[in-house]
C-alpha positions as semicolon CSV with decimal commas, in nm:
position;residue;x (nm);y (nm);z (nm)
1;X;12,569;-8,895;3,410
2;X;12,534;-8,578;3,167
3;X;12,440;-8,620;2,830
4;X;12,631;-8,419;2,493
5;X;12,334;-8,230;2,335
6;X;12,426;-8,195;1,967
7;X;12,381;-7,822;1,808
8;X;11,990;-7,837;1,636
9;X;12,107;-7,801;1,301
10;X;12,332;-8,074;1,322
11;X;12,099;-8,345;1,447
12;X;11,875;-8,227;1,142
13;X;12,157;-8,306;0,877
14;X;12,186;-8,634;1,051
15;X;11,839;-8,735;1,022
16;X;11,898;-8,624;0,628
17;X;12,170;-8,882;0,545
18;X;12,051;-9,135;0,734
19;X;11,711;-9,109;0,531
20;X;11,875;-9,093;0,194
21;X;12,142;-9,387;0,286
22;X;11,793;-9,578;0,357
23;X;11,653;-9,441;-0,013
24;X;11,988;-9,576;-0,150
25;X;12,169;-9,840;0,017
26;X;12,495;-9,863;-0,008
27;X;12,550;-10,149;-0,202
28;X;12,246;-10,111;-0,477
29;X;12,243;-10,206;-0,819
30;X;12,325;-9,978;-1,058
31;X;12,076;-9,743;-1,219
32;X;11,807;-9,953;-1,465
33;X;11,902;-10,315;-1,329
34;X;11,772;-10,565;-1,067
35;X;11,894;-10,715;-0,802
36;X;11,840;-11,076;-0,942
37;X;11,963;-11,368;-0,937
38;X;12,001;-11,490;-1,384
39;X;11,769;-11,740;-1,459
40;X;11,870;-12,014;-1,687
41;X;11,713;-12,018;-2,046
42;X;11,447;-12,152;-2,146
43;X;11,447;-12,404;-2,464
44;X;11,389;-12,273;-2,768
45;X;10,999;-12,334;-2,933
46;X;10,914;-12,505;-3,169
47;X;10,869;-12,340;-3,519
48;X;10,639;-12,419;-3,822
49;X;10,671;-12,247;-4,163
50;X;10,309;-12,254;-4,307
51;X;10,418;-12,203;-4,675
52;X;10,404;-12,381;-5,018
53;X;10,723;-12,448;-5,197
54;X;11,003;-12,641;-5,296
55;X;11,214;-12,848;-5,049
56;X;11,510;-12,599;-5,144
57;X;11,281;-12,303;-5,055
58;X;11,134;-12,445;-4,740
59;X;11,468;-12,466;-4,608
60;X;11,544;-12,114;-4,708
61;X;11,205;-11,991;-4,524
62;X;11,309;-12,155;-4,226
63;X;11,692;-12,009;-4,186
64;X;11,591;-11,685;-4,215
65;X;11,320;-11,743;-3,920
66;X;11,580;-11,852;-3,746
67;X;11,842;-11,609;-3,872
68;X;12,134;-11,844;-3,923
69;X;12,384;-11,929;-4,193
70;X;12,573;-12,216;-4,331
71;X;12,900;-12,301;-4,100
72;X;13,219;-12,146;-4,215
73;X;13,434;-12,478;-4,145
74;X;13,373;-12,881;-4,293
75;X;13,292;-13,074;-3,914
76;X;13,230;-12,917;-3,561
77;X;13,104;-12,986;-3,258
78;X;12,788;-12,846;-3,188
79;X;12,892;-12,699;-2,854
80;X;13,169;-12,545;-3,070
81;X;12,976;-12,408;-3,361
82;X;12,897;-12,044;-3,340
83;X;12,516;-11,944;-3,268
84;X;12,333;-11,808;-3,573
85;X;12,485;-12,146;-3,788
86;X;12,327;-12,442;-3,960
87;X;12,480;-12,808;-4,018
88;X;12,413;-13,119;-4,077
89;X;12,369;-13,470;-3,945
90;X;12,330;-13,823;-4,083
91;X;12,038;-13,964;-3,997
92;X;12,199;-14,275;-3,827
93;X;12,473;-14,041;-3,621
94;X;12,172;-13,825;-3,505
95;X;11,948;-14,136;-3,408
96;X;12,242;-14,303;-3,190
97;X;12,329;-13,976;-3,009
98;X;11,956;-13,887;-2,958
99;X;11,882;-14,234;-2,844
100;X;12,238;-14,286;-2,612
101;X;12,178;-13,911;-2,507
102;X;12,526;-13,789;-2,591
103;X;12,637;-13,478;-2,441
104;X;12,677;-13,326;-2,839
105;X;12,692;-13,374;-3,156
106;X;12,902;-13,384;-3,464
107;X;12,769;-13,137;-3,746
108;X;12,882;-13,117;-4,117
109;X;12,909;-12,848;-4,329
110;X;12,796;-13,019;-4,657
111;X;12,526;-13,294;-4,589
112;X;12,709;-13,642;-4,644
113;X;12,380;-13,783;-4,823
114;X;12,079;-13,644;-4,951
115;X;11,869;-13,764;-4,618
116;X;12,038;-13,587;-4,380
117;X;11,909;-13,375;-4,111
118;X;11,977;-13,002;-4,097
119;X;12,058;-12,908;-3,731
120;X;12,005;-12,478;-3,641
121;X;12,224;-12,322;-3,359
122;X;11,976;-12,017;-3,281
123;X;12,008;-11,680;-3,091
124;X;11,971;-11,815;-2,756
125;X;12,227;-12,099;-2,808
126;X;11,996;-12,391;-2,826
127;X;11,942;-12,648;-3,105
128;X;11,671;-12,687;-3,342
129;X;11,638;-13,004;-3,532
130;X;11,477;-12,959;-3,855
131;X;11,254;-13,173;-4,091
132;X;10,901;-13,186;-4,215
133;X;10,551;-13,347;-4,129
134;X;10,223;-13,355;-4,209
135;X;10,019;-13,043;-4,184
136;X;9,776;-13,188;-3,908
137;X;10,087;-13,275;-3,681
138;X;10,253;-12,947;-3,775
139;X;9,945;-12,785;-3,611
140;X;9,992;-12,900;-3,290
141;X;10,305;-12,792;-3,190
142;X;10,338;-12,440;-3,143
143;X;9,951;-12,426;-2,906
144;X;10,070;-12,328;-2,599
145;X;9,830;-12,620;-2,431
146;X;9,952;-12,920;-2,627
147;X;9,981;-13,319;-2,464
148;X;10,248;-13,315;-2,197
149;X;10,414;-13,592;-2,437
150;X;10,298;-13,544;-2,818
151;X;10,467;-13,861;-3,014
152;X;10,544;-13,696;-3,362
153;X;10,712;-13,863;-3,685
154;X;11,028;-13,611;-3,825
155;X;11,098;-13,681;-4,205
156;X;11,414;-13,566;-4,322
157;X;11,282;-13,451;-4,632
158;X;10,960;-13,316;-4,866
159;X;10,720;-13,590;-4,929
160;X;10,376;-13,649;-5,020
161;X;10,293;-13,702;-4,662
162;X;10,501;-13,476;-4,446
163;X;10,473;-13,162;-4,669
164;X;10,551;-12,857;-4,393
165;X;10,867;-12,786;-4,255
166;X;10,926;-12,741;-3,879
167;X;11,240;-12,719;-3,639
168;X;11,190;-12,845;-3,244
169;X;11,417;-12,821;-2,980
170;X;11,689;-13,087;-2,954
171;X;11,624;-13,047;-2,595
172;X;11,293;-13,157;-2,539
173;X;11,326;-13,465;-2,760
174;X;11,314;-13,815;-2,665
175;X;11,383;-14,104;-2,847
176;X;11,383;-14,441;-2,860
177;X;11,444;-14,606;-3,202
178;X;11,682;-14,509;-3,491
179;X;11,555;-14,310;-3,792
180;X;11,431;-14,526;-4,031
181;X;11,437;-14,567;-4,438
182;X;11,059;-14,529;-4,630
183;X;11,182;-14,740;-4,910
184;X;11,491;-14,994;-4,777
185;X;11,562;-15,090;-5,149
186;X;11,702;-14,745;-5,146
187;X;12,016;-14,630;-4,983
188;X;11,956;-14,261;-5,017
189;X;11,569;-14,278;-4,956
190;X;11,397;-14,020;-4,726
191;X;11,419;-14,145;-4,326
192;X;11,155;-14,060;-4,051
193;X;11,252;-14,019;-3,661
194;X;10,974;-14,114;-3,442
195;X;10,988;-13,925;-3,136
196;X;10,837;-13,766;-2,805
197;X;10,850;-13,404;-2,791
198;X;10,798;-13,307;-2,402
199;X;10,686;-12,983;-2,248
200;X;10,951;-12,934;-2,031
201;X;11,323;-12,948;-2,122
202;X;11,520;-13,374;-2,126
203;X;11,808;-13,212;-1,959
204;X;12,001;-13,524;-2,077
205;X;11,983;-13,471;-2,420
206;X;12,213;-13,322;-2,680
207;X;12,224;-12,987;-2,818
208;X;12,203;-12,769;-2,551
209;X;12,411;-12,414;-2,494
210;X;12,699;-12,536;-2,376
């Protein structure tokens, strides 16, 4: 059986193309991206804002670390709120959804009282819940090496005892008990959330990127 002997300088132009289709397949990416499958975000951190002021400009320290603004319409859905806005919650309507695990939550424009919680829609889509504590609790949220569970105590406002202002992520929070009234003669009284704040994201809880 004979064999067809290709020309010399054809076999050589062979070998060429075959070698570059082997440098670049076919089907690569395109130039400056990977071939990898999108991870899911993270949660967001936790944040602390280690400054002395006024409730007012606490608050004000603490949207511009998260770079977001006050929500252009009365009541939305958190799922439905744009990223880079801030609402807010009543303390009771945030304790039963937190505590029942709803899939969102309701956010207000204007806070309905004066003990409401302010809830932050950030950059990656994620919610921060924001309040204060004391300094020495403050301190041990952001070390990279804190308890797997850390039980903290979320005021709703400035007081005496919980003087720093800190957001966590909605989805690392669990709870187990409504937010609770310092004084109860007092219907628009500071309230304090006692809560678990976990390493590793509750996927079950509210305020997620939808």
């Amino acid at each position: 059986m004979s064999r067809i002997l290709l020309p010399l300088p054809l076999t050589l132009s062979l070998v060429l193309i075959f070698l570059c289709v082997l440098e670049k397949p076919l089907f690569a990416a395109p130039e400056g991206t990977t071939g990898v499958f999108p991870v899911q975000k993270a949660a967001s951190v936790a944040v602390v804002i280690e400054v002395v002021g006024s409730e007012a400009e606490l608050r004000r320290h603490m949207r511009v670390k998260n770079n977001v603004a006050e929500l252009s319409t009365g009541t939305i859905r958190f799922s439905e709120a744009p990223i880079g806005s801030f609402g807010f919650i009543a303390p009771q309507s945030l304790g039963m959804a937190l505590v029942s695990q709803s899939p969102d939550l309701e956010l207000e424009r204007v806070a309905a009282t004066s003990h409401a919680y302010e809830i932050h829609k950030v950059a990656d889509g994620n919610g921060l819940l924001v309040g204060f504590m004391n300094r020495e609790a403050a301190s041990q949220l952001t070390p990279s090496e804190r308890p797997k569970n850390l039980r903290i105590a979320l005021y709703s406002n400035s007081v005496d005892k919980a003087p720093t202002i800190v957001a966590v992520p909605l989805s690392k929070l669990m709870v187990d008990r409504l937010p609770s009234r310092l004084d109860p003669e007092k219907s628009e009284s500071p309230v304090v959330l006692n809560m678990d704040l976990l390493t590793t994201t509750n996927r079950k809880s509210p305020g997620r990127a939808q």
